[in-house]
N, C-alpha and C positions, 0 to 999 in steps of 0.2 A: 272399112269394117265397122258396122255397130258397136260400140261400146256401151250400151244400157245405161245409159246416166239415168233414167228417172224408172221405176220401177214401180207399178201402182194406176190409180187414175187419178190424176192431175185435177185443181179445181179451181177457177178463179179467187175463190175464197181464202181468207187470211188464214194462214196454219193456226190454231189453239197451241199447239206444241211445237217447236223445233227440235230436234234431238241433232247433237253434234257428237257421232261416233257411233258406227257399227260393228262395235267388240260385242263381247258376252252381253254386258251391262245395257249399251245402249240399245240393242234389240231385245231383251228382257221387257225394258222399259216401252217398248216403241208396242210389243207384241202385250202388254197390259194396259195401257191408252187406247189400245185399239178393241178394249173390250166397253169402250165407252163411248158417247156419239159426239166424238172430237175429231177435226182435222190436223192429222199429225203427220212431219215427214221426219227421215233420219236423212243425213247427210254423212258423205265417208268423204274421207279422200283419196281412199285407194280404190282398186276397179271393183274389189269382192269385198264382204262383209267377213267378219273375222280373218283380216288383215293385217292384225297388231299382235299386241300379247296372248289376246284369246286363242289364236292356234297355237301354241307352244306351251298349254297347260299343261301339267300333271294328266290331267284326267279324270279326277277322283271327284266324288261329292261326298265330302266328310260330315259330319255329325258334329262338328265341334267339341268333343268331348277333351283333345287338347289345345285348347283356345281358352287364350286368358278371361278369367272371370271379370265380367263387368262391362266391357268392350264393345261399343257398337256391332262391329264384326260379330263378335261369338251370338249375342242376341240376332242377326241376321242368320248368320249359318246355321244356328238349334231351330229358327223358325221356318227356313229351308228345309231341313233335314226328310221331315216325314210327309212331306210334298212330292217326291220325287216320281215313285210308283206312278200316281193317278195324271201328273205332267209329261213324263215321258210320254205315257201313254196315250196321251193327245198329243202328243206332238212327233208321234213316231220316231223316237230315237233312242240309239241302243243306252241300258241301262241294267247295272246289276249291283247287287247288295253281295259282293262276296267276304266280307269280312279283311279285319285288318291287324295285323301279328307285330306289335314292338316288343323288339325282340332285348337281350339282354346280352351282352357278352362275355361277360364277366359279372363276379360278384357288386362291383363298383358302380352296373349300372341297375341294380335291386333297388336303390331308394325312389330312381326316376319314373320305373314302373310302379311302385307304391304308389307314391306322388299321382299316378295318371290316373291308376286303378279308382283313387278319392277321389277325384275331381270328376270322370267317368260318373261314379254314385251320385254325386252332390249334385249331377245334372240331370238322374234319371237316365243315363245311358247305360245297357248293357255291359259290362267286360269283364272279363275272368283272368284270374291269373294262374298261367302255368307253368309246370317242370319245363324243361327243354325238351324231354322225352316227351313229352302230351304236345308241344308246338312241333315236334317231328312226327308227329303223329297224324297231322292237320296238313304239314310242308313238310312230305320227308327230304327233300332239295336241300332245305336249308344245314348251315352250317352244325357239324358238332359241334364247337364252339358256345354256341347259343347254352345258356345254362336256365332262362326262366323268358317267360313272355304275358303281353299283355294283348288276350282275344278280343276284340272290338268286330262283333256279327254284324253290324249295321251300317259298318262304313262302305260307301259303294266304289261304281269304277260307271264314267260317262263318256261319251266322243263327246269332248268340246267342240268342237267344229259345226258337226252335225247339229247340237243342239244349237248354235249361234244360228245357224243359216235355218234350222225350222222355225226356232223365234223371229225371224226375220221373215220369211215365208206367210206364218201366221200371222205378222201383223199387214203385210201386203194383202192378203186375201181377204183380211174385213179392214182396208180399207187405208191403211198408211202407203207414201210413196216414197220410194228410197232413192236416193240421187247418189248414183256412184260416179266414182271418179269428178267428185266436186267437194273441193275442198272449202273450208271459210275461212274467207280473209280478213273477215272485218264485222262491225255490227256499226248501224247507225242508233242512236239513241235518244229519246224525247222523253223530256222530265224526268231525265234517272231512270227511266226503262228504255230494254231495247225493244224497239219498233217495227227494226230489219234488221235480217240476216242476209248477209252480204257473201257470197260466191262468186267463184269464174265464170257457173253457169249464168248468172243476175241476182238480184235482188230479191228475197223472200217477205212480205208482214208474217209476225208472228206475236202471239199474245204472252205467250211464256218459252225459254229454250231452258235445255237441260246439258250441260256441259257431261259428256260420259266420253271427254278426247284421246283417254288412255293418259300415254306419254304425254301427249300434248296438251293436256289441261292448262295448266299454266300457262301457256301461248293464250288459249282461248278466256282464260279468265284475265289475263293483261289485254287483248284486245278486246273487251268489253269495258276494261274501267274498274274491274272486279278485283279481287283479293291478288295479293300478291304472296304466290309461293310457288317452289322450286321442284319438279318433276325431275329423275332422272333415273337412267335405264340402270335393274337389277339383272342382271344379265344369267342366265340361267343354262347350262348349255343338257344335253341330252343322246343317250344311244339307244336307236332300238332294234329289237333283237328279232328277229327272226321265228316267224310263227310256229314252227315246229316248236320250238322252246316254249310255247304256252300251255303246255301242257307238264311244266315244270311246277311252277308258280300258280294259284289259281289264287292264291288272297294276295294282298297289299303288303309288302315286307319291309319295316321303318327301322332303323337301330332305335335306342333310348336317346333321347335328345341332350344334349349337354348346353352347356350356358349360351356358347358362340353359334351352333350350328344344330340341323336338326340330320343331316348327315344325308348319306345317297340313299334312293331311296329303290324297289325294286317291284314295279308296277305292271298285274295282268294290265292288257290292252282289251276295249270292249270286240276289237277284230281279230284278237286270239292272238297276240305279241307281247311281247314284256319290253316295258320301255326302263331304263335307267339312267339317275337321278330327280331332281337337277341339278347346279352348282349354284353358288347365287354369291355373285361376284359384281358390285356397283362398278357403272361408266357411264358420266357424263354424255358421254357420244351419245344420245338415244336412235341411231342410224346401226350400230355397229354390233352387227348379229354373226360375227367372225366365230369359228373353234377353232381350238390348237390341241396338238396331240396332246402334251403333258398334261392340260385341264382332262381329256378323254381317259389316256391311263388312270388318271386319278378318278374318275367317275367308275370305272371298270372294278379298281382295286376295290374301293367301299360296297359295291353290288358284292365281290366277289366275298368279302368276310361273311355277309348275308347269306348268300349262296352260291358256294364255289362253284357251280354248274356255268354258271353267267359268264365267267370270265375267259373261257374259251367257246362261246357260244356265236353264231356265222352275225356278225350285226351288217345290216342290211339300210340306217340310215344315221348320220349325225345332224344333231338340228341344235340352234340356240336360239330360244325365245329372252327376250326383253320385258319385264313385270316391272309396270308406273311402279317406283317407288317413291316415295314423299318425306320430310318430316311429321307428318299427319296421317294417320291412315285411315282409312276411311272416313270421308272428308265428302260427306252425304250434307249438306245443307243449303240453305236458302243463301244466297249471296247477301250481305249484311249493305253493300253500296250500291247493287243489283237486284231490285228486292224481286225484279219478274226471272232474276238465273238460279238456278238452282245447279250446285257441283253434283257429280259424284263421280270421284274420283278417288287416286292413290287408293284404288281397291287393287293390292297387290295379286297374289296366289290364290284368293278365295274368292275369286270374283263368280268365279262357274257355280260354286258349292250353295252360295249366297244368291245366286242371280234375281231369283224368284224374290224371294223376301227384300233385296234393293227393292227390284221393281214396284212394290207394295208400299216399299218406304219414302221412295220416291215421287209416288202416286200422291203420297197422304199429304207433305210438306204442298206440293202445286195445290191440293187442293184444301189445304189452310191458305193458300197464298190467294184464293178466290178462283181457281179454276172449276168451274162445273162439270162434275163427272156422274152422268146421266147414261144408265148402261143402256146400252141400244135393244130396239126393241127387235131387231130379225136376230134367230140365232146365228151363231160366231160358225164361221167357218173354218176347219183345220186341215192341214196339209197332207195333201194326198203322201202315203208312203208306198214307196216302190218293192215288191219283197225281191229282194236280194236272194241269189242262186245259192251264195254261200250259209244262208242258216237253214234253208228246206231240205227235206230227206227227197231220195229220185220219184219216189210216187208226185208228192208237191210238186217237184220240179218238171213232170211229164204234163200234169194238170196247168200249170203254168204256160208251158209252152205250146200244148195245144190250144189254149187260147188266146197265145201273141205271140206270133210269130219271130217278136226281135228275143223273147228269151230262147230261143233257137241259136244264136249265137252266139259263144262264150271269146269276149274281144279280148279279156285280161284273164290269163290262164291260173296264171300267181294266188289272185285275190277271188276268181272265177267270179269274173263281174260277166253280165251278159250286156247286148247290148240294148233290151228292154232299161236297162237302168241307168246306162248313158242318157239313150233319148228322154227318159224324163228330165234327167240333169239338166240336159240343154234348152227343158220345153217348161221346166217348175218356175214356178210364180216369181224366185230369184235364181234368175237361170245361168247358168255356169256359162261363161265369156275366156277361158282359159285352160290350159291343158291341165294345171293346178287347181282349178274351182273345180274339175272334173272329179280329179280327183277328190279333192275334199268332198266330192257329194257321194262318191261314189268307191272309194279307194282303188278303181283303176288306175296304174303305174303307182300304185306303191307299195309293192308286192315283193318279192325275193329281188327281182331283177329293177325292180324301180324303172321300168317305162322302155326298156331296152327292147323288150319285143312288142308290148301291145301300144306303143302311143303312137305307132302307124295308125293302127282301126280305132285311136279316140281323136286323134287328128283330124283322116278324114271326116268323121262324124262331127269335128267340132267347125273343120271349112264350110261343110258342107251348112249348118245351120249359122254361122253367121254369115254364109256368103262371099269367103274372102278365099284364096288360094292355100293350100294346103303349107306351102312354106311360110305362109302369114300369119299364121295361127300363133296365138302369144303362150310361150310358155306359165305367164307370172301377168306383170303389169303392160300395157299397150307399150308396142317397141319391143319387147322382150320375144320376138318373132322365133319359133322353133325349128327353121329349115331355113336352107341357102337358095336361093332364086331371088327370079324378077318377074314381074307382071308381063 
């Protein structure tokens, strides 16, 4: 069965850029090079792009409005912030500004909404402070409990995913090639720079690489010769709820932060669900993306003081995601012993919110570092989007369907995926190789029932385009085969 290791057109010629990692960051990065007339490739080591921490974000693209003053991050995130609209919008991914409610629960957490309310001002953001009756007014869900809140209209809500794999898409279509399922092993190095990039697939020349390896930076920065520091998984675990319930919640719902913790937090979805937390508990293990009931109760209980509605609400999936965490955060620079590597890395939870402004900053450091960035002369090409059966009203969707015939089938009842939006999945620029890239492009099987009735008709669809039998189809990474047989 094909595995799409190289994704793109290929070119005798030496990469200008290497990018090692296709999370948020390094397609950010990959999908901003490419608006320049450079030879760039990404390099992953898993089969799909947003393979690591990037699918297990939050969700959100905050404004920084609580982000410490002074901070690489916060100047990233506030120069993100009023990007997002005109981005999305080329890059066809869902995207919404609904606002974001930190809530109070007591008299005790009044100073921390003060505290936010000023720093909110001092940045030019938006926020108002209100009674608990004026925040039940906005969320009636929420708790009585709630005695005052902090309104933030401009914090948003994103599919990280979706946006990983368009920024990846976009930088395929003008002109980078992405090598999945190829990891780096090594770098060879002449005069203190690296020269190649070393893979399972071969050997790369390259004139500058960009370390963006997640978890794995530090691996990649000791195998070059580079800085030495220590990565290790914040392990963040997650429930999510059941689309009927989004009609509960429509803003972002935070307690007051306290010294230790910023607490659970209770998140519309851009697919019409409410996700809650995360927890964010350090392990060494960067492998070990386990849950356990008592962290789950515990993420339930803290939703539930927010809004008692959550806590007996039908939850439909458990997920733990892993966020690089560092001594260092945000660990954006030129290598000091490496002077052609540039890190960016230990970008923990704000990597999505930021990704744009990384990329930018990114950009600037290579090109102090002598990279020529000569923006191309044919205009840029973006990623066809597929319209999805679940945001059109039935006129749309008759007008749809009379002109292709695959929106005539609805494969996932759940999420009312048709199968017009499979067959793009499996036919886009970075084309879905598993029952789980499906999903992620498409949220077929991850619906109420999670794949129990429709990943028969995304199976067949997905044998049938790579070619291999229907029980060989990989759920996850190659191996991970979804059905019992033999050839």
């Amino acid at each position: 069965m094909p595995q799409g290791n190289a994704t793109g057109s290929p070119s005798h010629r030496a990469l200008d850029v290497a990018i090692i990692g296709a999370g948020v960051v390094g397609c950010a990065i990959a999908h901003r090079l490419t608006h320049f007339d450079l030879r760039v490739a990404i390099f992953e080591a898993t089969s799909d792009v947003c393979g690591g921490a990037s699918r297990a974000n939050s969700g959100m693209a905050i404004t920084g409005f609580d982000c410490a003053p002074g901070s690489l991050e916060t100047e990233l995130v506030r120069a993100a912030s009023p990007r997002w609209e005109q981005l999305t919008e080329q890059l066809g991914v869902p995207f919404r500004r609904v606002g974001e409610l930190v809530v109070a629960l007591g008299e005790q957490d009044l100073p921390a909404l003060q505290a936010l309310a000023g720093q909110a001002d001092a940045y030019g953001i938006d926020a108002d402070l209100l009674t608990g009756e004026q925040a039940r007014g906005l969320v009636p869900a929420l708790a009585s409990d709630v005695v005052a809140a902090l309104h933030v209209p401009s914090e948003a809500i994103i599919d990280p995913i979706r946006l990983t794999i368009a920024y990846a898409e976009s930088a395929v279509l003008n002109g980078a090639v992405l090598h999945r399922s190829t990891p780096v092993t090594g770098f060879r190095l002449s005069s203190g720079r690296i020269s190649q990039v070393r893979t399972a697939q071969g050997d790369f020349s390259c004139g500058y690489v960009v370390n963006a390896a997640g978890l794995q930076a530090d691996e990649i920065s000791a195998a070059a010769g580079a800085e030495d520091f220590r990565m290790w998984a914040r392990k963040g675990q997650f429930i999510l709820l059941d689309r009927s319930y989004g009609r509960l919640v429509d803003k972002i719902i935070v307690p007051a932060p306290s010294e230790d913790t910023r607490g659970t937090l209770v998140i519309p979805t851009t697919g019409g669900g409410v996700l809650l937390g995360p927890t964010a508990v350090d392990d060494d293990d960067k492998s070990n993306l386990s849950h356990d009931t008592a962290t789950l109760r515990g993420v339930l209980e803290g939703a539930g003081r927010l809004v008692p509605a959550v806590s007996s609400a039908p939850h439909i999936k458990y997920f733990t995601g892993a966020r690089p965490a560092s001594d260092c955060l945000y660990r954006i620079h030129r290598s000091e012993g490496v002077p052609n590597l540039v890190h960016a890395a230990a970008i923990r939870s704000t990597g999505v919110s930021a990704s744009p402004a990384i990329a930018d900053h990114v950009v600037a450091i290579l090109a102090d570092e002598g990279l020529e960035c000569q923006p191309k002369a044919l205009p840029l090409r973006r990623p066809r989007r597929t319209v999805p059966v679940r945001e059109v009203d039935p006129m749309t969707y008759r007008q749809l369907a009379a002109g292709d015939d695959a929106y005539k089938t609805i494969v996932c009842a759940c999420e009312h995926v048709s199968a017009a939006e499979i067959r793009d999945a499996l036919t886009s620029p970075v084309p879905a190789l598993s029952l789980d890239g499906v999903r992620d492009r498409t949220n077929a099987t991850g619906g109420r029932c999670q794949g129990s009735y429709c990943s028969v008709g995304v199976g067949l669809m997905l044998s049938n385009s790579c070619g291999c039998s229907a029980h060989a189809v990989p759920k996850d990474e190659p191996g991970s085969q979804w059905g019992v047989g033999s050839d």
